[in-house]
Every structure is written in C-alpha cells, then in structure tokens.
VOBANU-802429 format. One record per residue (C-alpha): residue in one letter; y, x, z. Coordinates in Angstrom, 3 decimals. Layout:
residues N
r resn:A	y:Y	x:X	z:Z
...
//
This chain:
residues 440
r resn:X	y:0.000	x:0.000	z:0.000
r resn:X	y:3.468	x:1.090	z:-0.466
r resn:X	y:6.529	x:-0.095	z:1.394
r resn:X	y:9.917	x:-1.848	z:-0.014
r resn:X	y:12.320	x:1.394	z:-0.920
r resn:X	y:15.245	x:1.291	z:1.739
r resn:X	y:17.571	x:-0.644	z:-0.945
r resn:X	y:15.569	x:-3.516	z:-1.301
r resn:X	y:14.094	x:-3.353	z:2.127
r resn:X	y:17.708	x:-3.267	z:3.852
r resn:X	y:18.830	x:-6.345	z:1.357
r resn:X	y:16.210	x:-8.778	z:1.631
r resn:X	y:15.359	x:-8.007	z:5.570
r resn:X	y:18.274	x:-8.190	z:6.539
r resn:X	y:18.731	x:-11.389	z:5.703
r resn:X	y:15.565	x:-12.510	z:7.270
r resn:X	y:16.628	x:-11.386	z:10.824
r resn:X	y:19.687	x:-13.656	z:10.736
r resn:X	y:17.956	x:-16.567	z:9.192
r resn:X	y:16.905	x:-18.967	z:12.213
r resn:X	y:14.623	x:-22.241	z:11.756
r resn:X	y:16.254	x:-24.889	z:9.583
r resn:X	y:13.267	x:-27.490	z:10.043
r resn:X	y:9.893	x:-27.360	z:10.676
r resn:X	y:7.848	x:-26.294	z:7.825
r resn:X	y:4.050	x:-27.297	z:7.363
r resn:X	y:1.600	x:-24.444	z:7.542
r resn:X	y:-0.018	x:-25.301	z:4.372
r resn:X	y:3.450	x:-24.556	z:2.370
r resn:X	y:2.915	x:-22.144	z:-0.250
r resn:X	y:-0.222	x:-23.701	z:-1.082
r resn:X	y:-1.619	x:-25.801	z:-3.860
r resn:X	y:-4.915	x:-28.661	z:-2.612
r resn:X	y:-6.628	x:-30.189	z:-5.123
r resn:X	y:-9.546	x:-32.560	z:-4.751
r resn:X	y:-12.889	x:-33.387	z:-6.241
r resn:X	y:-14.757	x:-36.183	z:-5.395
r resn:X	y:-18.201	x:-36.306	z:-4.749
r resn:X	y:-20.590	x:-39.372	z:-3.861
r resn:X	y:-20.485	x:-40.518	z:-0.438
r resn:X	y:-23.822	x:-39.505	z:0.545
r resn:X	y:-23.870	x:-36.462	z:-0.031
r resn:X	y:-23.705	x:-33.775	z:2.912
r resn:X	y:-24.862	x:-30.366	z:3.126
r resn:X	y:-22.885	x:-29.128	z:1.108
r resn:X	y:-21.346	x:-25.673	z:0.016
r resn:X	y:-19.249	x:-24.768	z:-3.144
r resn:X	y:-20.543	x:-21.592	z:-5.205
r resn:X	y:-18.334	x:-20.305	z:-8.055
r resn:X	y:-19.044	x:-22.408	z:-10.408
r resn:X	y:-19.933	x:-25.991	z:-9.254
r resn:X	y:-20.832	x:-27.509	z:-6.012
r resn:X	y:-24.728	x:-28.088	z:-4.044
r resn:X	y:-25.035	x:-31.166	z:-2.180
r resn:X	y:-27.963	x:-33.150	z:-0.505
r resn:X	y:-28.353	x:-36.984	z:-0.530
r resn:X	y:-31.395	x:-37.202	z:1.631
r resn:X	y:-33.952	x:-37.034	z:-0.640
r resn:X	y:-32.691	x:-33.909	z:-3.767
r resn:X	y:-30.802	x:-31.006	z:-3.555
r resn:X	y:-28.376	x:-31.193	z:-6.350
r resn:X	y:-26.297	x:-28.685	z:-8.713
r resn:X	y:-23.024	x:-29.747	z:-9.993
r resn:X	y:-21.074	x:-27.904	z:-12.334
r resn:X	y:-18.418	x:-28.999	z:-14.616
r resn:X	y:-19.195	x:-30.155	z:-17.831
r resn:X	y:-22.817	x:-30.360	z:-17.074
r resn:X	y:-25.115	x:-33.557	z:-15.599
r resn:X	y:-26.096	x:-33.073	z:-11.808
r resn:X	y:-29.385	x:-31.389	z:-11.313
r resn:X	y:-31.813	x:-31.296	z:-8.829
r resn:X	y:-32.908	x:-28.421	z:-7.179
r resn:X	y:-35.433	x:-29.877	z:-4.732
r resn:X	y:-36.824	x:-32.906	z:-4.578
r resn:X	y:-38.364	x:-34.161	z:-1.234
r resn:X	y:-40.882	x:-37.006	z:-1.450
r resn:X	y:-39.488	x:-39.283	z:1.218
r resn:X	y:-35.701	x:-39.337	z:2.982
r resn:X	y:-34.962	x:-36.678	z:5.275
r resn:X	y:-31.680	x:-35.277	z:7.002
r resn:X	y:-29.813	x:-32.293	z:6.015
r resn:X	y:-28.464	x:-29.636	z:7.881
r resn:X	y:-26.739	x:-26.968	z:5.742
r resn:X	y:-27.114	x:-24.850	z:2.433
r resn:X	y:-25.466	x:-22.007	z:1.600
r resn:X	y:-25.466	x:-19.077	z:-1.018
r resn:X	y:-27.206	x:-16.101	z:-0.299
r resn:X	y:-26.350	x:-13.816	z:-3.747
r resn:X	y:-27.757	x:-13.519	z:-6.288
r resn:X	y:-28.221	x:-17.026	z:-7.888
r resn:X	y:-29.561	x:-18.445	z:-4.738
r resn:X	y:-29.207	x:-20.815	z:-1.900
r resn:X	y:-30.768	x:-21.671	z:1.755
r resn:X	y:-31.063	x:-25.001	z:2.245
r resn:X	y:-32.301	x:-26.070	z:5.798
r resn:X	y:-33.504	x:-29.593	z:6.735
r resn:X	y:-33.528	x:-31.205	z:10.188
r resn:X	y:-36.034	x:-34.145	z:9.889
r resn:X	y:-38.666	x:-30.833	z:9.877
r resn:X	y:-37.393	x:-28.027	z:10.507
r resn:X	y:-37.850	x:-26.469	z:7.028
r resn:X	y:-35.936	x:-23.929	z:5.735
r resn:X	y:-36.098	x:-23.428	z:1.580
r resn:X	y:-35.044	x:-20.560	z:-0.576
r resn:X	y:-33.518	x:-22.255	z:-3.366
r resn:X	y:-32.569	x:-20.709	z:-6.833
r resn:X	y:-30.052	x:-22.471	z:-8.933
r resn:X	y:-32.027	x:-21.370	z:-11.994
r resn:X	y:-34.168	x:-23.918	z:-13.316
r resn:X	y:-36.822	x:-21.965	z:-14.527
r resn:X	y:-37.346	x:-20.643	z:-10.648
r resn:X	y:-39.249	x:-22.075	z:-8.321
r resn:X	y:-38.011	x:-23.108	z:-4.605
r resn:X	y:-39.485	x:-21.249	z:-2.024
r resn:X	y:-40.619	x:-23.190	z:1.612
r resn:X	y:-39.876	x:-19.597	z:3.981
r resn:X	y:-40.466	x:-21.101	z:7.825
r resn:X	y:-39.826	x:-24.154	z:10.327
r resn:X	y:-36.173	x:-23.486	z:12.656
r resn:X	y:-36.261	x:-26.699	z:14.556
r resn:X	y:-32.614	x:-27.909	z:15.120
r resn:X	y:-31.143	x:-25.051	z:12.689
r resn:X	y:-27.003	x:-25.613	z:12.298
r resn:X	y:-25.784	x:-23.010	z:10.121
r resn:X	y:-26.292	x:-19.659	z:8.846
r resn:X	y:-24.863	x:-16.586	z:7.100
r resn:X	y:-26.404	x:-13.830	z:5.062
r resn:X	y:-25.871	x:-10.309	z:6.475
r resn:X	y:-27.475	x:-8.144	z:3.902
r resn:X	y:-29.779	x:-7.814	z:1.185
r resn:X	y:-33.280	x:-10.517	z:2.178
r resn:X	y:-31.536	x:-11.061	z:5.511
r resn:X	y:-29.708	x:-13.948	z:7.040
r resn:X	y:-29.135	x:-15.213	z:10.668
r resn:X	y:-29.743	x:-18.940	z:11.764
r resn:X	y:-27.617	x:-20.668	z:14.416
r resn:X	y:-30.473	x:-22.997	z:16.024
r resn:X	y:-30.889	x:-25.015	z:18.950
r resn:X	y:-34.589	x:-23.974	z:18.911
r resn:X	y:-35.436	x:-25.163	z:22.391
r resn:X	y:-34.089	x:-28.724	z:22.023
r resn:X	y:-30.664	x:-30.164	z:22.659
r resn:X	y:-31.409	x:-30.335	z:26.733
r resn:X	y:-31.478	x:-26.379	z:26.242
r resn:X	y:-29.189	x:-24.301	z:27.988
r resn:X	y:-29.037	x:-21.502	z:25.236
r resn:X	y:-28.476	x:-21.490	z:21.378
r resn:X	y:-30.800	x:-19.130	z:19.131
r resn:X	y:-29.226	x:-16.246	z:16.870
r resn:X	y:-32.600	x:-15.994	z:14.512
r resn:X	y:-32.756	x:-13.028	z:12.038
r resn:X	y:-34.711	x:-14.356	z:9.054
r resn:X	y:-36.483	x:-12.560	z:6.661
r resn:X	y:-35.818	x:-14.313	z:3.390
r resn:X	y:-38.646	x:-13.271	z:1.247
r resn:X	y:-41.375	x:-13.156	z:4.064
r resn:X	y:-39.924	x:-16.030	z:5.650
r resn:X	y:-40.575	x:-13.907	z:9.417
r resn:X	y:-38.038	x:-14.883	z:11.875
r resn:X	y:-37.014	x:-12.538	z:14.995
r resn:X	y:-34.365	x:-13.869	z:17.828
r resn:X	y:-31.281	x:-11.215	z:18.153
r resn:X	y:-29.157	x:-13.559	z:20.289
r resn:X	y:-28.681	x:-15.885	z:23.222
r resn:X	y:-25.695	x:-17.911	z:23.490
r resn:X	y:-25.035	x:-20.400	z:26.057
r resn:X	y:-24.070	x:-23.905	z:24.872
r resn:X	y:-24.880	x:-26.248	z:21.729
r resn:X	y:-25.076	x:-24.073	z:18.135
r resn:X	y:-21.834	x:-22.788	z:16.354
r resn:X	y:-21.092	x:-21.623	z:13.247
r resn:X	y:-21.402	x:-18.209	z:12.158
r resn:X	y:-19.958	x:-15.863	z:9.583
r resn:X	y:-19.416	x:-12.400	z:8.115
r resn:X	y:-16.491	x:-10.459	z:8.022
r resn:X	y:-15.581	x:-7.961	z:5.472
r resn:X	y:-16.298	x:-5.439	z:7.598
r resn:X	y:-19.629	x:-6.923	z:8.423
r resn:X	y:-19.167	x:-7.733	z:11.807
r resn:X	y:-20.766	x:-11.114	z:13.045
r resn:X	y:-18.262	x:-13.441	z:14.059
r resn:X	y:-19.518	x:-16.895	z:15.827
r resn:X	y:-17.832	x:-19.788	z:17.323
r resn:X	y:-19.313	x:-20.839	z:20.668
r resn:X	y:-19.869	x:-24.964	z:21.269
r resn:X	y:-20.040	x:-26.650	z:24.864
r resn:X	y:-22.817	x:-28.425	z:25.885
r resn:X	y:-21.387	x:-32.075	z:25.950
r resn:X	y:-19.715	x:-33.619	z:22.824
r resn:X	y:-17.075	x:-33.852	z:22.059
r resn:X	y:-16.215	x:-30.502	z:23.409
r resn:X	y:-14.006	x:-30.516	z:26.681
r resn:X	y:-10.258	x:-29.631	z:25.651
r resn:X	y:-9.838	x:-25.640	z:25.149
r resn:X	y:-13.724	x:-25.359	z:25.499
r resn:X	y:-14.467	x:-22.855	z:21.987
r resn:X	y:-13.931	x:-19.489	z:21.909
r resn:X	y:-14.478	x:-17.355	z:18.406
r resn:X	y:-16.285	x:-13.953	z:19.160
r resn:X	y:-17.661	x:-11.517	z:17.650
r resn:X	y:-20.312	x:-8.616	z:17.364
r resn:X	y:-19.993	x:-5.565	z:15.230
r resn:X	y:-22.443	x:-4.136	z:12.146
r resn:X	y:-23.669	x:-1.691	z:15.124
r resn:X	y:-24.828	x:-4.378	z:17.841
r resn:X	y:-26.576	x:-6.586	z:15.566
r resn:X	y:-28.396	x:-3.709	z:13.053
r resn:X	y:-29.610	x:-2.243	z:16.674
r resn:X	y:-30.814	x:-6.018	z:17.656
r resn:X	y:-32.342	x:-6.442	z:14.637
r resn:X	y:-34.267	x:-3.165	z:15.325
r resn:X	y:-35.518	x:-4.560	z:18.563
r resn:X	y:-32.470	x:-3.560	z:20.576
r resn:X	y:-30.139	x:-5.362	z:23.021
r resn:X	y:-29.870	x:-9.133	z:21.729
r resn:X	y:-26.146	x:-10.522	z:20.970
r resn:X	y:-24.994	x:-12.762	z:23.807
r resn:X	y:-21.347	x:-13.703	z:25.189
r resn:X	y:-21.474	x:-10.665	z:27.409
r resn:X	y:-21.977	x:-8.127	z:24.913
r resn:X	y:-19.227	x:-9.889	z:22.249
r resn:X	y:-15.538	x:-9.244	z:21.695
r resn:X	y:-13.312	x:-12.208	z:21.981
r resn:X	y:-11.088	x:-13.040	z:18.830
r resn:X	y:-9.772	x:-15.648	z:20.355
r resn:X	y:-10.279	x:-18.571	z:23.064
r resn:X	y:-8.758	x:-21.794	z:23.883
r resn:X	y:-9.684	x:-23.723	z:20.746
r resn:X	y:-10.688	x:-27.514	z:20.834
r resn:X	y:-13.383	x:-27.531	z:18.332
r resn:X	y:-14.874	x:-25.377	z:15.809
r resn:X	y:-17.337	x:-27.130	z:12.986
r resn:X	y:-17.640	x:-24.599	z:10.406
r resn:X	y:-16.128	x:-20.953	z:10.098
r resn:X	y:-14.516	x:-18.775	z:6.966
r resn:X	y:-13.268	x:-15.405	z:6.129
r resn:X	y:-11.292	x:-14.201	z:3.494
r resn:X	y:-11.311	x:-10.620	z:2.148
r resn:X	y:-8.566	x:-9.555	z:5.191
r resn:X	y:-9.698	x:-10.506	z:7.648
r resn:X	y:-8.341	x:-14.238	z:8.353
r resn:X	y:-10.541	x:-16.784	z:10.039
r resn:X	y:-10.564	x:-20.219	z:8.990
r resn:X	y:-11.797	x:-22.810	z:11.409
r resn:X	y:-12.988	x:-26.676	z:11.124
r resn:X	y:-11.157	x:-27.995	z:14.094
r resn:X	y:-12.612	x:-31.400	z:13.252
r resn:X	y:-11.537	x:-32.214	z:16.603
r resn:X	y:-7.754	x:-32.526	z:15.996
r resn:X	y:-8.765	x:-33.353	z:12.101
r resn:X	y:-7.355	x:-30.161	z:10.770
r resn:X	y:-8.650	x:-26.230	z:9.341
r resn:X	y:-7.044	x:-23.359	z:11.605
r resn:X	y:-6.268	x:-19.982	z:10.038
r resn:X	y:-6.819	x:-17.392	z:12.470
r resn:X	y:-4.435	x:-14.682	z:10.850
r resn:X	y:-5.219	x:-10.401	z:11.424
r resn:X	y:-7.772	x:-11.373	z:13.277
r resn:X	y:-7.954	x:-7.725	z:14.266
r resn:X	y:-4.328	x:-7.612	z:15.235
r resn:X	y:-1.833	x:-10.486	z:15.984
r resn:X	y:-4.689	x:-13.057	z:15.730
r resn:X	y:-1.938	x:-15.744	z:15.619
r resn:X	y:-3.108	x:-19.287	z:15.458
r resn:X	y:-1.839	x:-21.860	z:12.481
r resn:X	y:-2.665	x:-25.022	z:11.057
r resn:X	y:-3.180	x:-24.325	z:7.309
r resn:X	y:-4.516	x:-27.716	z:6.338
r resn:X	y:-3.228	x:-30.799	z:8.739
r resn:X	y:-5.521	x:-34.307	z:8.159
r resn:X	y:-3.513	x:-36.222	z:10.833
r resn:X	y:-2.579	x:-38.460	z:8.611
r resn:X	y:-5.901	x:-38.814	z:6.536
r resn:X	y:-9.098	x:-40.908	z:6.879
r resn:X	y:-11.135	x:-37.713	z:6.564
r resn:X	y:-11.321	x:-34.983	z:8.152
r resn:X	y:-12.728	x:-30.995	z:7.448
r resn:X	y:-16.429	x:-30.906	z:7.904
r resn:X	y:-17.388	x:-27.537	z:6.437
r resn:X	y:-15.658	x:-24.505	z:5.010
r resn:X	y:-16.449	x:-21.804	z:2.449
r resn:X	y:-14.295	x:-18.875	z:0.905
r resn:X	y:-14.532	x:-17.812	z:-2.701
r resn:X	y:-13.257	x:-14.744	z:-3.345
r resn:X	y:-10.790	x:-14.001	z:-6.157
r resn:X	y:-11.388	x:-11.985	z:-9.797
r resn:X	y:-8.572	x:-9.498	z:-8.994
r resn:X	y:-8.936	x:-6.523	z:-6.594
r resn:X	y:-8.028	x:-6.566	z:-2.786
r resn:X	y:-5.916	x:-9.619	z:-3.923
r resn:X	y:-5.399	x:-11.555	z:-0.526
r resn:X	y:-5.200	x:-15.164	z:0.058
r resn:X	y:-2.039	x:-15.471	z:1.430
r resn:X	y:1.160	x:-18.340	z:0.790
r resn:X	y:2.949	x:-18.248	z:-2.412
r resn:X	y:0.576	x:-15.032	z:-3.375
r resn:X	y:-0.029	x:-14.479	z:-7.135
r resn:X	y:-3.059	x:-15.798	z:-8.770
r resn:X	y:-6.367	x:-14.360	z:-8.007
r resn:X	y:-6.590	x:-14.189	z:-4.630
r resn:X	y:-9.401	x:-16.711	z:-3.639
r resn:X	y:-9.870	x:-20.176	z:-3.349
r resn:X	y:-10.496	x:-21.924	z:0.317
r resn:X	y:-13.197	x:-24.825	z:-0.124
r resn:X	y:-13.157	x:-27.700	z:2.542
r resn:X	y:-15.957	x:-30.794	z:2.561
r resn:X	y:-13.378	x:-33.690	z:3.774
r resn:X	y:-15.293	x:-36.407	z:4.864
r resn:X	y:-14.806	x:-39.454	z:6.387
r resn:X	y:-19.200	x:-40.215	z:7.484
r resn:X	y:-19.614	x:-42.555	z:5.860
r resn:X	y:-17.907	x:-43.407	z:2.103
r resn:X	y:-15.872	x:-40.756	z:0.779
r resn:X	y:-16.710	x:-37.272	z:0.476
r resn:X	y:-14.409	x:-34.705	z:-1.076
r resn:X	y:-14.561	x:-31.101	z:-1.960
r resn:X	y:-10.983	x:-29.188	z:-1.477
r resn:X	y:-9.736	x:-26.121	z:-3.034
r resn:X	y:-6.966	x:-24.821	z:-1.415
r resn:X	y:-5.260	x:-21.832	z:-3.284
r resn:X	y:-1.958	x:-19.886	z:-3.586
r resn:X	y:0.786	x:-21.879	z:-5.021
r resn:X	y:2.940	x:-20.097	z:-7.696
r resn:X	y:7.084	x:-19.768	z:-7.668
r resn:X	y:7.988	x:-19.434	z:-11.203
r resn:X	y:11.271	x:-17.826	z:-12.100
r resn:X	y:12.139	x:-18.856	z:-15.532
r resn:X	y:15.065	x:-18.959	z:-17.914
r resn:X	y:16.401	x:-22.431	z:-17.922
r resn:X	y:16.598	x:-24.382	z:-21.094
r resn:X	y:13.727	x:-21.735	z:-23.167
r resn:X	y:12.698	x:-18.455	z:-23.422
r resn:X	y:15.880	x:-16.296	z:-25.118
r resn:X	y:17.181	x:-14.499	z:-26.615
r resn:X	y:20.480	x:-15.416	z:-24.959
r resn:X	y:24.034	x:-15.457	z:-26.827
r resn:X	y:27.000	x:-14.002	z:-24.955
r resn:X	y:28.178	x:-16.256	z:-22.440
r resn:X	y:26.985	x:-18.287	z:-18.901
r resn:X	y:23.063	x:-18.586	z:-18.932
r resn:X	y:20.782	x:-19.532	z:-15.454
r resn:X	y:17.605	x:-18.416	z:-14.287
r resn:X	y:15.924	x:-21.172	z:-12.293
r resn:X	y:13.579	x:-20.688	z:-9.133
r resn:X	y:11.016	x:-23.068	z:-8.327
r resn:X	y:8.214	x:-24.013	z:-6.175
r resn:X	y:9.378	x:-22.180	z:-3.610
r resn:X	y:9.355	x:-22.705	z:0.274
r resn:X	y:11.295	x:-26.039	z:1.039
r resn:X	y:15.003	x:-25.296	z:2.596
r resn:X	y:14.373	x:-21.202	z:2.253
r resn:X	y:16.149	x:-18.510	z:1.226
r resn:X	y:16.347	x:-16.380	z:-1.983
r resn:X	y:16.563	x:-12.983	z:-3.075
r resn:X	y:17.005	x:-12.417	z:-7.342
r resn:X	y:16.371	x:-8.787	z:-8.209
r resn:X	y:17.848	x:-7.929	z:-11.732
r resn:X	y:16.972	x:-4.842	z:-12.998
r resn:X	y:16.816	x:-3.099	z:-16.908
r resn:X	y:13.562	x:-1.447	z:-16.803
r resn:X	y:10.288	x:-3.263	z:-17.237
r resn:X	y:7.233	x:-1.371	z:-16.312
r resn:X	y:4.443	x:-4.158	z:-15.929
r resn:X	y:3.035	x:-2.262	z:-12.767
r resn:X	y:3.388	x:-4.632	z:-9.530
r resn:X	y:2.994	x:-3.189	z:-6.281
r resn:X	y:1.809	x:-4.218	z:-3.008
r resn:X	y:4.820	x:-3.949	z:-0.465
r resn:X	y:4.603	x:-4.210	z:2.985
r resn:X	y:8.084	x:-5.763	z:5.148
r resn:X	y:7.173	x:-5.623	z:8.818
r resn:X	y:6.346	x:-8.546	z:10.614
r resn:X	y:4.460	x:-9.908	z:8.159
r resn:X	y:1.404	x:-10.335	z:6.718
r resn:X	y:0.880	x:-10.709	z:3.369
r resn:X	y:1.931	x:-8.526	z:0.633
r resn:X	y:4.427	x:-8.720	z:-1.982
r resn:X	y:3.764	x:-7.909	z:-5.339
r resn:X	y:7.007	x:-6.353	z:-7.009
r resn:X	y:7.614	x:-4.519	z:-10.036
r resn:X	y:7.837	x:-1.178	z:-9.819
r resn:X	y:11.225	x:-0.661	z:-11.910
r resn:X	y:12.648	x:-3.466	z:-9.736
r resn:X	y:12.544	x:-0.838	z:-5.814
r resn:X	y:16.023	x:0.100	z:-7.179
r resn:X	y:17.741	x:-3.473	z:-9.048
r resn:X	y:20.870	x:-2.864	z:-10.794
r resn:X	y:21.732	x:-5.891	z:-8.798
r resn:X	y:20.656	x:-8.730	z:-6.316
r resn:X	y:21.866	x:-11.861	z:-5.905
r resn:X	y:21.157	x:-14.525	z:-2.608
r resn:X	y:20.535	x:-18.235	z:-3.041
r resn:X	y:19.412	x:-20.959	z:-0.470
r resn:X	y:16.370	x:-22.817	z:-1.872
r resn:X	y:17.114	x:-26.728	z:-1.470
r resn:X	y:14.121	x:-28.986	z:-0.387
r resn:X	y:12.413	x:-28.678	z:-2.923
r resn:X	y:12.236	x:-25.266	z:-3.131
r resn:X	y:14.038	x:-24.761	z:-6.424
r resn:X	y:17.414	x:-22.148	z:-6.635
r resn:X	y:19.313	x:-21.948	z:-9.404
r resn:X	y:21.271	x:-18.348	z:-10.462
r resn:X	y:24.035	x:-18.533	z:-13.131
r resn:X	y:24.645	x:-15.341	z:-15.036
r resn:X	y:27.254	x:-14.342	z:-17.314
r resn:X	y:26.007	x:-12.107	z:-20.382
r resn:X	y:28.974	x:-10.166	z:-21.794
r resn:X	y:27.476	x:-9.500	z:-25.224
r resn:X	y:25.184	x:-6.915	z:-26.400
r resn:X	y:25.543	x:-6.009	z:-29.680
r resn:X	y:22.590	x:-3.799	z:-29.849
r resn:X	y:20.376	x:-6.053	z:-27.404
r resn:X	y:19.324	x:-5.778	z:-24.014
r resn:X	y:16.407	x:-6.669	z:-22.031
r resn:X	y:16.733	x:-7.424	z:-18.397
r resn:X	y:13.777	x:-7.777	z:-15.677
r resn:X	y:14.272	x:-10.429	z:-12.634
r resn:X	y:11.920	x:-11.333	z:-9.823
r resn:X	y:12.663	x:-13.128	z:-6.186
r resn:X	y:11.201	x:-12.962	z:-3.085
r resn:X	y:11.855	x:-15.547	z:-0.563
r resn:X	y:11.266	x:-16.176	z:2.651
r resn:X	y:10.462	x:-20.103	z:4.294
r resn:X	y:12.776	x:-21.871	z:6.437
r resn:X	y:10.763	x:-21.186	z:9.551
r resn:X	y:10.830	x:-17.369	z:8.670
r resn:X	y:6.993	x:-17.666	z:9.096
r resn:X	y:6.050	x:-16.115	z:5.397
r resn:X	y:7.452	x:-14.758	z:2.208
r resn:X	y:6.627	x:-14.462	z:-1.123
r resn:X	y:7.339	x:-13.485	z:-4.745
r resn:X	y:7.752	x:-15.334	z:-7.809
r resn:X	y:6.477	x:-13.463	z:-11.166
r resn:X	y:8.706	x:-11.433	z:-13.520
r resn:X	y:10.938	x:-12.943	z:-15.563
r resn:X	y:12.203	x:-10.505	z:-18.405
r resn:X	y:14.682	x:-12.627	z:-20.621
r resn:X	y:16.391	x:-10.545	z:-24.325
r resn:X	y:20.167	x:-10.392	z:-24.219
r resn:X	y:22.383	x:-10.470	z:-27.153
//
C-alpha cells in the first residue's frame, strides 16, 4: 500500500477533521442490494459463483442463470435440512437432520453423490483445507451441555472431535489467515440479551487438535468480540471483516479489522422488513486483494444473505460496492471553450467532496491509505500532485456538481479528474473512477 502524498493528504483530511455529523447515515450506504427470489420452501441454502443450491425437503437443487433447476440429490421421502455449503472444487456438503447424514455432493452431473457419515444434530460447517472440514454439532442431544467441533474427513467420511464448546451449536468460519473463528450460542432460545461472543482459534491450535492435541474450547480461544444478541450464520471477506446474522434484531453485523479496531456496524438493517438474514456467504471478487469495502471499485466481492421470512418468501441478497461515477455532464467531449460541469453522483447522502484535476493520465490506480480508516482508496497515480482541487458538499442524494471554465486550447488538451468523498457521519470514504474529458 502506499499513502496519499502530503498535498492531497493535507487537502482532503483536513477537511474531514472539521466535518462533524450532519445526520445519521445508514451503515449499508455505499452499497448496492439486489434480490433474487427463490421458492418459499427452499432452505439450506448457500450461493456458489455461479448460481444458487437449495433444498426443498425432498432434492437438492442447482440453480444457475439461464439454465432449468437441477437436482443434485434426490431423497425418497421428505426430510429436514440443515446446511450445504461449497467445499472447492465443484463440490458441496449437504447435511440432513431427519438422519443425521452428511453427503458429498458434486455439482457435476456426470458425478455421483457421495453418503460420507451420520453427525446427529449437525448445524453448520466450514472447510479448512484440502478433504477436511469441521462440523458444528449438537452430537449429544439438545439437553447437552456441550457443542461438538468434529473434524471430518471428506473422502473417508472418518470423523474425529477437536472441540468442546459449552452451549447450543454456532456457526463457524475461516479467516484468510486460516484461523477458526466460531460464534458461541446459549443454551435457551432465544438467546438471553448480550449472550454471543465471536472467538476464535488460530491455524496452530486446531492443526495440533487435529493431530490428537489439546481440543478447541472457550478457554483456549481468543475473543473477537462479546456482547452480541444473536449470531445465525458467520462470513469473512478477504480482510478480515466478520459478517454476522444477528437474526435476533433482524439485521447482518460487520465486524470491521477484526484484528484491530473490531468496531461493530449494522451493514444490512431488516427492521423494517418481513424477513430477516438467515444465512450468510462471501464470494470473493476477480481482482486482486480488492476489498469489500463502501463505495469501493468493482471487483471486490459480493456479500450473499438468505432473507427469509419461514414460511413464504425466500430471497437470496447480493450486497456489493456501489459505484460514484464522475462524468462530464451533457456527453463525453471534446469540450469548446467556455463553462462546462463535471457531475458527481451516487455518492454518500449530505457528504462532502474533493475534485482532483490533474493533466497527466497514467491508468495506474493505487491503493492509499488516510488514517482512521479502513478501506482503501484507489487514485490515479498522476493525480498525488493535481494541478488543482476543488470542494463541493454532496446534497442528499449524493450528487455534486463542479462548473469549469475552459479557456481554449487551440492545440487540445486532455485533463484527468477523480473525487474522493467522505459520508456525512465521517464513518467512510471513497473514490469515484477517472474521468478524463478532451479540451479544445
């Protein structure tokens, strides 16, 4: 990463320290939902990259777009299910709770499913390596003290216990750097006020409990954090943020730096909704280290919730970065002498606005840091040192407009622009794309 130079950090910061809250800003600004609709029985279900899996009691189906739904598995009579979930490589685990049985399922048609072992009262799991995943079970009944951690083998199908964890069974998943992170569950439901804490175990403590080693249990765990009402399913994006089902108070938590500030936000709020977030899954994005942050450019993941209501309606939604485009009003150039405006939009509601305007172009956008916050920027690299910058307040819609007077170039000119903005709240900041516009 490299930093803002000392022009355009001292510019656009120092703005933001004298910028106070103007209204209070939804944590979900700066992203875009939208929703797909699936039928109303279907649960178990996870989203892989190019369609979603789903269970209506009796098949496991495939749905991808442009293609009819497909079965997968096909039980003879109706049973209940209790999760699925990709494991690489073309493949899912499916687990059923009428039985016990957990399937290997590949999405290829020409492959057969594969019955591994019973888990009785298995709630979720997450795959930790290459043939290996670990269950979150109730294995002793729901009048047990203790929830299972089960390492299972998924081409032998041999399971091996590697924690103990007092309470009902949480969700579990991985981080990026492989560390174990779970979400601990009272006994009694609904869960006591404040009763969930999110811990987890590093790559070291469960590879040496998988070797035979100490099992994982609350004593041995780091705390991420505690406090929380409810936690139904868990994410993780490629840095290290936490997502949480807090079907509880119908909304999805982001745990942010979850190896830092581990601040707590609502990203996605269903207050005023007749469903609420049942399970979770992450898809990361095609471009490199690109992080799912607000207002972030493309490519930086997608954040799949299963809204549900139990009973009739059953979405799948994709929450990902919305884009702030900076364009030249009224088309694309070139622009005659004269009064022209470049207009910002999309960005936070009631913000503020920084227009860098600079005459060389190089295409390279960099990653810049501005302390106290999170996410990056991406900024052109012939933009550290603008010619100019201009300041705008965004109105609530997040749109700016900047009026520019061209004095005439004879021999043409080409001029490079981006903004970076900051919300109301001063809780995030972001970056539209370049916009290069041909002077006359």
């Amino acid at each position: 990463m490299v930093r803002f130079s000392p022009l355009v950090a001292a510019t656009f910061g120092a703005v933001l320290f004298l910028l106070s809250p103007l209204e209070s800003q939804s944590a979900a600004e700066g992203y875009v939902r939208t929703t797909q609709s699936l039928p109303g029985s279907a649960n178990s279900i996870t989203v892989v990259d190019d369609g979603n899996v789903w269970f209506d009691g009796v098949s496991l189906n495939y749905d991808a777009p442009g293609l009819p739904t497909r079965a997968l598995l096909t039980f003879p009579t109706f049973r209940f299910g209790s999760f699925t979930m990709a494991i690489g490589n073309g493949e899912l685990l499916f687990a059923e709770s009428s039985y016990g049985q957990i399937w290997r399922v590949p999405v290829d048609a020409a492959r057969t499913p594969q019955l591994l072992n019973t888990i009785q009262y298995a709630y979720d799991a997450v795959a930790i390596g290459p043939g290996v995943a670990i269950v979150s079970a109730k294995t002793g009944g729901f009048s047990s003290a203790q929830n299972d951690l089960i390492a299972l083998d998924l081409v032998t199908g041999a399971q091996t216990t590697i924690g103990l964890v007092p309470g009902a069974s949480g969700p579990l998943a991985l981080s990026p750097e492989q560390e174990l992170v779970y979400a601990t569950a009272p006994l009694t439901f609904p869960p006591p006020p404040a009763a969930v804490d999110v811990i987890r175990w590093n790559a070291a403590q469960w590879s040496l409990a998988l070797s035979g080693g100490p099992v994982l249990t609350n004593a041995n765990a780091q705390v991420i954090v505690n406090g929380l009402d409810s936690a139904g399913d868990l994410a993780i994006d490629i840095d290290d943020d936490i997502f949480v089902a807090d079907y509880g108070n119908a909304r999805v938590l982001e745990i942010s730096d979850s190896h830092t500030t581990k601040s707590v936000s609502t990203i996605l709020d269903f207050a005023l909704a007749s469903t609420s977030p049942s399970a979770l899954a992450f898809l990361p994005g095609a471009t490199r280290n690109a992080e799912f942050e607000p207002f972030a450019h493309q490519g930086g993941g997608v954040l799949c919730v299963i809204e549900t209501d139990y009973f009739a309606t059953t979405n799948v939604a994709r929450l990902a970065a919305r884009s702030a485009p900076l364009a030249l009003a009224g088309g694309s150039g070139p622009v005659a002498p004269g009064v022209f405006t470049l207009m910002q939009q999309n960005g936070p509601h009631a913000g503020f606005c920084m227009l860098a305007l600079g005459t060389v172009g190089t295409g390279a956008l960099l990653p810049l840091r501005l302390q106290g916050f999170e996410q990056a920027l991406l900024w052109e690299a012939g933009l550290l040192f603008p010619v100019a910058t201009l300041f705008a307040p965004l109105d609530p819609t997040g749109t700016a407009a900047f009026a520019l007077s061209n004095p005439g170039f004879p021999n043409g000119l080409w001029i490079h622009c981006q903004t970076a903005f900051v919300a109301a709240d001063g809780s995030s900041i972001g970056a539209s794309n370049v916009c290069s516009v041909a002077l006359q």
